[in-house]
N, C-alpha and C positions, 0 to 999 in steps of 0.2 A: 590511281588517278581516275579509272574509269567510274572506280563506285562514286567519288567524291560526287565526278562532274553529273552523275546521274542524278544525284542528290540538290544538284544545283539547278539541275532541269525541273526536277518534281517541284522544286519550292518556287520556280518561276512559271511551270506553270500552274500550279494552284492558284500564285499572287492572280495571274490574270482570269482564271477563272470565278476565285473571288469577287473581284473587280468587275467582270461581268454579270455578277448574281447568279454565280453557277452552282454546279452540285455541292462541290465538297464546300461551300460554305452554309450548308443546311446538315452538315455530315460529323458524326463523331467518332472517333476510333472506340469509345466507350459504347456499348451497346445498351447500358443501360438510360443514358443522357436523357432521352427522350419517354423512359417508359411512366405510364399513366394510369397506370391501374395501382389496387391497392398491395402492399408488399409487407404489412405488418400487422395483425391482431392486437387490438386493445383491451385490455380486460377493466371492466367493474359491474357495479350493483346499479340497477336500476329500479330499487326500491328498497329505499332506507327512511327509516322513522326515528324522529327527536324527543327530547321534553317539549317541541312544541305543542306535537301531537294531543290531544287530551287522554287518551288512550294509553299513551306514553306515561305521562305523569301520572294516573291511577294505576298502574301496575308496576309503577315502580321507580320511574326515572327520572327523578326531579334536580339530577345535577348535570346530564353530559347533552348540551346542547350544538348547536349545528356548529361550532370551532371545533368542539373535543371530535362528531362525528367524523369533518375534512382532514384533522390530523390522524386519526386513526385511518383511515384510508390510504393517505399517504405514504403509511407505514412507520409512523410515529409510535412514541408508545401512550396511552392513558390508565389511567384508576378506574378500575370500571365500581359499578355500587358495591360489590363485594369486598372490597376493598384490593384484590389484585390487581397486580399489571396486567394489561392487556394492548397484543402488540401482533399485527402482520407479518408473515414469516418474509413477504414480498408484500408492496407494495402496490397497490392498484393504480389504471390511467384517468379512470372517470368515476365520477359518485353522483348519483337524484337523489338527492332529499327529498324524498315525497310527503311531508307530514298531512294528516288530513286538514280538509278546508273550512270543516264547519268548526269552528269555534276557534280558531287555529292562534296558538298562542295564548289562549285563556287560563289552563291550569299552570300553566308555567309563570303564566303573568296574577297570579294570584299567591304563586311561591313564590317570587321574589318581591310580591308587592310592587308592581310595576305603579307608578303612579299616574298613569293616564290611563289606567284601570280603572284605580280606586279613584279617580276623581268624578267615576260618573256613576246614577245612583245603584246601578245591575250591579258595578265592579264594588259598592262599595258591601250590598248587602252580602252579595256571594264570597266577599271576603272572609267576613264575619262568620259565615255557615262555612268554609272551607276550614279555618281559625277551630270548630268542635272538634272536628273528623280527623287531625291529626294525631298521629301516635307519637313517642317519644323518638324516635328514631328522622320526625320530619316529614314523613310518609303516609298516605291515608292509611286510617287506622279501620281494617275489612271488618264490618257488623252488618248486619240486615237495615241498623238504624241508619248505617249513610244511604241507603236508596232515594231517600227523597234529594238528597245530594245529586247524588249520579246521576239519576234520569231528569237531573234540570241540565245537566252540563254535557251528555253523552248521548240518552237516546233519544234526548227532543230531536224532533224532524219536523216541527211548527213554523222554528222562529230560532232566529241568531240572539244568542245571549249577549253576544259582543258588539259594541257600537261601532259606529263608523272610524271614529278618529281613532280608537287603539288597534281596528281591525286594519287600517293603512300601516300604522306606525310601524304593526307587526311584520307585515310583507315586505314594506320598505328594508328591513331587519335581514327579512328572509331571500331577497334579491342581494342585498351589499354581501352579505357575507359568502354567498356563492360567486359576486363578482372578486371579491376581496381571493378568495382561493383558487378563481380559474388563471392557470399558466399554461398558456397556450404551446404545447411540445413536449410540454411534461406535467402536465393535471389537469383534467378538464374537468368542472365542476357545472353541471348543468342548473338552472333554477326550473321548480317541480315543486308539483304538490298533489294532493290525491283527491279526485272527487270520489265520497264516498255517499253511496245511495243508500236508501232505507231500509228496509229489512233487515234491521241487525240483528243479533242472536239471539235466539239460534235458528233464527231464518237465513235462507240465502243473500247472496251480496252482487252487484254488479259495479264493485267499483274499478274504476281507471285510477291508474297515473298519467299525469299531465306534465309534457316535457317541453319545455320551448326552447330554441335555439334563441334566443337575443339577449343581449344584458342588459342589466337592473335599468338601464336609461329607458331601454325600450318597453316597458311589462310596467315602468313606475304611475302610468295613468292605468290601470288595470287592478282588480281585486278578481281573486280564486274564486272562480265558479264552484260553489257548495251546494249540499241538497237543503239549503235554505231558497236558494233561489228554484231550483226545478227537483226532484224525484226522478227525472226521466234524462236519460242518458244523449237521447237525440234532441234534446236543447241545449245537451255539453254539446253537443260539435256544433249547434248555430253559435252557439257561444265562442268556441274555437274558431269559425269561420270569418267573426267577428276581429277578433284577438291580431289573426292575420293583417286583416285589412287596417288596423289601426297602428299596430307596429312596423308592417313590413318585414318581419320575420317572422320561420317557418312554428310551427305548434303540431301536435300530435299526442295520442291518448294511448295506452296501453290497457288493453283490461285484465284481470288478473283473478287467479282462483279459482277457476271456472266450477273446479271439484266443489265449488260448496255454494253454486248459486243455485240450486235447488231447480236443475234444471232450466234455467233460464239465458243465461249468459249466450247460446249459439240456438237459442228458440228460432224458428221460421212466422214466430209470431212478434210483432214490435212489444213498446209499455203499453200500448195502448190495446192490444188484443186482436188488432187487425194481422189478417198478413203480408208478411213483408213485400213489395214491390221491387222493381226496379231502381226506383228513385232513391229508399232507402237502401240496398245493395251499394247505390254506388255512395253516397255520402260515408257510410260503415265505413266502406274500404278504404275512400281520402284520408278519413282521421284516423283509422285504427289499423296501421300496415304490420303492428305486432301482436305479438299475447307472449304473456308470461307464462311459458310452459312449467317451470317449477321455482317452490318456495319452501319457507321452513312448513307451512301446512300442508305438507303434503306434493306430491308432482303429477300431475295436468296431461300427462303425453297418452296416457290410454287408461283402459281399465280394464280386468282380468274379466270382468262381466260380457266386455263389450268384444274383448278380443282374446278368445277360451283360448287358442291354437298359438298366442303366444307367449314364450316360456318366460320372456321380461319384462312383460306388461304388469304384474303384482309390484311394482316398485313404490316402497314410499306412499301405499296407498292409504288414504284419508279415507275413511268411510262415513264421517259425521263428528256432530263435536258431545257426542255422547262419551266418548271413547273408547277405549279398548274393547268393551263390552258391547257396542253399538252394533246391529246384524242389520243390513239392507232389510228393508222388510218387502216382504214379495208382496208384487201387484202386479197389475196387469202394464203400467207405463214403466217401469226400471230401467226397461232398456231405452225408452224415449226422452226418459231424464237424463238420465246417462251418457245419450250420445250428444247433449245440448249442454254437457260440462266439460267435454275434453278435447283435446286439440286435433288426433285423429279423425274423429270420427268429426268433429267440427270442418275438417277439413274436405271430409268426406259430401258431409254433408253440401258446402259449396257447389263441389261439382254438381251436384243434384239440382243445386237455384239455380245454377248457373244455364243447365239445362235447360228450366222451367222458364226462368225469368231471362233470360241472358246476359247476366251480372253473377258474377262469383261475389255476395258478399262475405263470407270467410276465409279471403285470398291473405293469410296474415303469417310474417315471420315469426321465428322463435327467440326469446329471450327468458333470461332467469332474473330473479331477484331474492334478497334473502326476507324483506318486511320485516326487518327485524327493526323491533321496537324500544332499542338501549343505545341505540344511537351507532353500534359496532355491526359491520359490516364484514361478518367475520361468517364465512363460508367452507371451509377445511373440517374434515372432521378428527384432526386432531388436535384443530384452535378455535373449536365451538363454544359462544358466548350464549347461546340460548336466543331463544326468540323474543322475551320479554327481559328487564333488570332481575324480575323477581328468579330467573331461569336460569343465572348466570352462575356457574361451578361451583359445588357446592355436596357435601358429600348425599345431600337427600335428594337431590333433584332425577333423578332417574324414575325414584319411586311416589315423588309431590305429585297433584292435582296440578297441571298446567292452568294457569287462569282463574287464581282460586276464586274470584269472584260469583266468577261462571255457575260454580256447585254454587254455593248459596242463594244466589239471583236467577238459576233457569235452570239448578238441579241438574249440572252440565258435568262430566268428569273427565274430561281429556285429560291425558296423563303426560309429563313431560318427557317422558323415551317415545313417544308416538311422532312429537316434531325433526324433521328433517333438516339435518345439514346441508342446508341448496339456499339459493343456487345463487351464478354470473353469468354473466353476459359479455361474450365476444365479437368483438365489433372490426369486419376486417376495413380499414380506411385508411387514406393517405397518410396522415399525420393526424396527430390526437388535441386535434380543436374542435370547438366545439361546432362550427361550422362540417367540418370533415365527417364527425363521429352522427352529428344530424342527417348528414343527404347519405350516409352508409343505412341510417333506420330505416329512411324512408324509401330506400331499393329495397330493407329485409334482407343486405350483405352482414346481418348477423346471425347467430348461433345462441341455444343456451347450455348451462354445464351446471350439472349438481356441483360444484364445487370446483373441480381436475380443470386448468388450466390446458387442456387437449388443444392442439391446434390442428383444426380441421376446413382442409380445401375438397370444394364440391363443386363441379364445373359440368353443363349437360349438353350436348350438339349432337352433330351429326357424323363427323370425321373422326373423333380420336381414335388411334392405334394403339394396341397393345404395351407398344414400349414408351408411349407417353408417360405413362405412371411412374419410367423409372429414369425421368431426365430430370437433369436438377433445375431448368427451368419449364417446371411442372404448370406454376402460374400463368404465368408466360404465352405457352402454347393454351391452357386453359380459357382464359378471355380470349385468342386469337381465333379460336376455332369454336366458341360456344358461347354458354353463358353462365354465371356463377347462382352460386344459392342466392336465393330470393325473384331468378329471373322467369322470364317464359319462354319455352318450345313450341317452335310451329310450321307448318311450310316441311310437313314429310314427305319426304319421297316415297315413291311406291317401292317397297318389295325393302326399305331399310328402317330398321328400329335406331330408335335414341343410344347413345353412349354419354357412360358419366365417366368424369377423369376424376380419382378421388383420393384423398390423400390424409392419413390419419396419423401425428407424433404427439406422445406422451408428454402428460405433462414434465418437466426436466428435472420435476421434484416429487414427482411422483409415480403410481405405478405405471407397471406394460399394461397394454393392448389386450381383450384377448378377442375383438373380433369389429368387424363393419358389420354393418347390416343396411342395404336398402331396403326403404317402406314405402309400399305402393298401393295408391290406393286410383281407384278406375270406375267411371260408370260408363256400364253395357249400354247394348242396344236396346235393349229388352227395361231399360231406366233403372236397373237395379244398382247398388253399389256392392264394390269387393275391398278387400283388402289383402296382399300378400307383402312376407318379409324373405326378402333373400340373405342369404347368408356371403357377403361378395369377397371378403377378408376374413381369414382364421389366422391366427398366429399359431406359433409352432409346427409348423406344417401340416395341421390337420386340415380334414377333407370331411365334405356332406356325407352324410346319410344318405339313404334315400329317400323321399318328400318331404327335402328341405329343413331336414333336422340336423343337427351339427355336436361331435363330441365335445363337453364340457372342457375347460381349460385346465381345470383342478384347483385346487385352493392351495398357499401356504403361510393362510392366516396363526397366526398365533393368536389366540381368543386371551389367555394369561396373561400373556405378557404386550398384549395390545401393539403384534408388530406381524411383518410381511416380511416376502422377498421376493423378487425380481428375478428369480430363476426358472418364471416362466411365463410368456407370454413376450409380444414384441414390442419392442420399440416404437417403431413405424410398421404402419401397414397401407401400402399405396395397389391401384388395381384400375383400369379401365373396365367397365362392366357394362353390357349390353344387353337390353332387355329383350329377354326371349318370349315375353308373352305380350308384345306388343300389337294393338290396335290402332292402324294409323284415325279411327272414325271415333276411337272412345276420348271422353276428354280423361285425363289420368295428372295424379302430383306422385312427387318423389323426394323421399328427405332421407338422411341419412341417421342411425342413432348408432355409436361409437360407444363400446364397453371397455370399461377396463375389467385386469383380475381384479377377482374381491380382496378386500381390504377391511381393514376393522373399522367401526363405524364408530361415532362418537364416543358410544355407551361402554364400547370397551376402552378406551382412552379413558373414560369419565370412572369406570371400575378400578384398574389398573391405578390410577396418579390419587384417586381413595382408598385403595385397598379394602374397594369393595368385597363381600363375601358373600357365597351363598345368594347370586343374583338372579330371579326367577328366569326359568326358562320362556317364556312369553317376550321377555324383552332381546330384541335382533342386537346381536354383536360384529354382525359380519355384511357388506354393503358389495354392489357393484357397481359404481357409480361409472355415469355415462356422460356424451353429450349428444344434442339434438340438431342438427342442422336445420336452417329454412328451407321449404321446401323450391324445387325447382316445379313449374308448371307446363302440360301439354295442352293445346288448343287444338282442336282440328281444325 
């Protein structure tokens, strides 16, 4: 009777403290009810190419257009040009179609004879000359004799070939069907396109992708800012700033490749030659809070030039589009080109303007993308479609001239075992709309990943303890007590260094762990810049060296039989790590880069399911694929 009447009291008085706007009517027995922060990682590509692309359709793709790309993404299956199925093992939550802007929808609109092409006199001539150039197969037919072709359709940077009314109809195209596929909590499909600048091959590039949060209703009085209209990157973001004001919803630039902008991409010089300012710093950073750290060209996070002393920085390096054969050629700037192509020393560099001008313009998070050019968004490297249609599985392609064009047109020989299986992009956010996945870019609460689906939590403050690492509401305490990748540190206390709460699980389909790593990078008093990597997580219970050298994990690749095991390396590896070489006066950033064991690389897959034989030693069968966190930042 006494528990009953207890129970009679609790509920009477709750009623009246309800009644009076009291606590327990703000209160839930759930602990979760209330919580606001993000609890789920989204995974896709944030750079994928159509038959819109011209690009596209000259190398090969003149059938799988922007339906076949969102189904495949979905994890649908399609007919890729080779005529196999091709299909996601899993399924992605978001895809950008970025096809390029200049001429966008031209060769595709000249393959199917779009008729508001051909109804005007450019569409109708270019018909006619595209009508010689085909082979029997439907596909341009590669001679020296189509140049005059291709450099009316490709490398002009004069003048848009495309008139106005097909150049609408097309975008209009390219908005419906990104609206037509976005399912808000289960597929977010952004509308994107790529402004691509001049210098193309085999010069440098500084192209963006361009992602806006709104749909087709909002962007349908707008046309893609192309290098028809500017050459200069800093008239895309007036153009951006523009965009905003007329829609009402957010826009944002990603640049990308930096490895092959010929040293320009993180110049402290602008287009125009001057040096960058203040005013330019902060506009940068409004529109460009990411960079694409890696792609099928290559991955972007460092260079073995730039950073001797690290054993992981040789990954995936691109040296030029010579290929295989291409050697840096020594000069006296290498390393000043060098550090203006990649994302460390980019970042490094920041702190240095930041310094100087008191603006960080390279304060930017990390994302991957695959730019892959067949419309498949296929990042795995044992479900790699190649980077162009002409790339896609095939028992020659190992040993083909990637981009056959290239060699005959600029004498170019990049070889197709040179391109990279990479990368996506992890997006940690509330729910996967396009709204959510937008304001998570624009903190930089994402990550990029050569491909491994890694889920990676990076939290920096000033209080974490030791056994935070090993609570299962890691997140939780994480935002309570700091701030996540992409945030800033500030306000230190005398005599304590920063703590990161860090948290690294394998992909659940693929391999272990074999290690964390923070990367830090700091400028002195003295204005110089450093960089150190610590070793904060080893799996198997190995232990440093001495100056921060660390035993190898071991390998149990099978190179033949194009397989692995899991019998070494970890699961998860979670750790609180506190910086022992800390300066409360230096400004300093911190990212994390997450390795897995090695694992066979496409090439072996690609050997293996051909029965290939006798595959030259030159071409890499064996991969440690990573991810990249965004950096956390210190201010004094």
């Amino acid at each position: 009777m006494s528990f009953r009447f207890s129970q009679v009291n609790l509920s009477i008085g709750a009623f009246l403290l309800i009644a009076a706007g009291g606590v327990l009517a703000e209160q839930s027995y759930s602990p979760y009810a209330d919580t606001n922060f993000p609890q789920k990682v989204y995974w896709g590509d944030t750079h994928l190419h159509t038959n819109l692309s011209v690009d596209s359709v000259v190398f090969g793709n003149n059938k799988l257009g922007p339906d076949d790309a969102y189904r495949f993404a979905k994890g649908l299956s399609v007919i890729a040009h080779n005529g196999m199925k091709a299909q996601l093992s899993r399924p992605l939550d978001f895809l950008v179609i970025a096809d390029h802007a200049f001429n966008l929808g031209l060769m595709n609109g000249l393959d199917i004879a779009d008729p508001i092409l051909l109804n005007t006199r450019v569409g109708k001539d270019l018909y006619s000359e595209y009508k010689k150039i085909l082979g029997e197969d439907g596909t341009p037919n590669w001679s020296p004799q189509t140049n005059a072709f291709l450099d009316s359709v490709y490398n002009s940077a004069e003048n848009s070939l495309v008139e106005d009314k097909f150049s609408r109809s097309v975008w209009a195209k390219v908005a419906e069907r990104a609206d037509h596929h976005n399912d808000p909590g289960r597929f977010t499909s952004f509308i994107g396109y790529e402004w691509t600048s001049p210098g193309q091959l085999p010069s440098g590039n500084l192209h963006r992708v361009v992602i806006f949060e709104g749909d087709a209703r909002s962007v349908s009085n707008i046309l893609p800012f192309s290098v028809f209209d500017s050459k200069n990157p800093e008239d895309l973001w007036a153009y951006l700033s523009k965009v905003e004001k007329l829609t009402g919803r957010g826009v944002l630039a990603i640049p990308h490749n930096g490895n092959l902008s010929a040293g320009k991409m993180f110049a402290v010089i602008d287009f125009g030659q001057s040096v960058i300012d203040a005013d330019y710093a902060k506009t940068r950073r409004r529109w460009e809070p990411l960079y694409e750290t890696t792609q099928t060209k290559g991955d972007s996070e460092s260079h073995p030039i730039l950073s001797p002393d690290d054993n992981f920085s040789d990954y995936e390096t691109w040296n030029g589009w010579e290929g295989k054969n291409s050697k840096i050629p020594p000069s006296e700037n290498i390393i000043e080109r060098l550090t203006a192509e990649y994302a460390r020393s980019a970042l490094k560099t920041g702190l240095s303007q930041q310094f100087t001008i008191g603006v960080n313009p390279f304060k930017f998070g990390f994302v991957g993308g695959t730019d892959a050019h067949n419309s498949l968004a296929a990042a795995d490297e044992n479900n790699f479609w190649g980077k162009l249609s002409e790339s896609e599985p095939n028992p020659d392609r190992l040993l083909a001239a990637a981009w056959e064009p290239l060699s005959w047109k600029y004498g170019l020989e990049p070889s197709e075992f040179e391109i990279s299986a990479a990368g996506y992009t992890g997006i940690w956010a509330h729910e996967n709309t396009r709204e959510s996945l937008f304001a998570a870019m624009k903190r930089k609460e994402v990550y990029a990943s050569t491909g491994p689906r890694i889920s990676v939590r990076f939290f920096g403050g000033w209080d974490y303890n030791p056994g935070d690492a090993s609570r299962p509401n890691l997140a939780q305490i994480g935002y309570s007590k700091g701030v996540p990748m992409g945030g800033d540190l500030a306000n230190a206390v005398e005599g304590r260094s920063p703590s990161f709460l860090i948290r690294a699980v394998k992909d659940p389909d693929g391999a272990n762990l074999d290690r964390v790593q923070v990367i830090k990078g700091w400028h002195d008093s003295r204005g110089e810049l450093h960089e150190r990597i610590y070793n904060v997580a080893l799996s198997d219970g190995r232990t440093e060296y001495k100056h921060g050298r660390a035993p190898a994990v071991g390998s149990t690749v099978d190179v033949k039989d194009a397989s692995y095991t899991n019998s070494i390396g970890d699961p998860e590896l979670a750790v609180v790590w506190q910086d022992p070489d800390f300066d409360r006066d230096e400004l300093a950033f911190y990212y994390l880069r997450v390795l897995e064991i090695p694992t066979p690389r496409w090439t072996a897959y690609d050997a293996k399911f051909f029965s290939l034989k006798d595959v030259p030693k030159e071409i890499p069968m064996v991969t440690q694929e990573r991810a990249y966190s965004s950096p956390i930042w210190y201010t004094p």
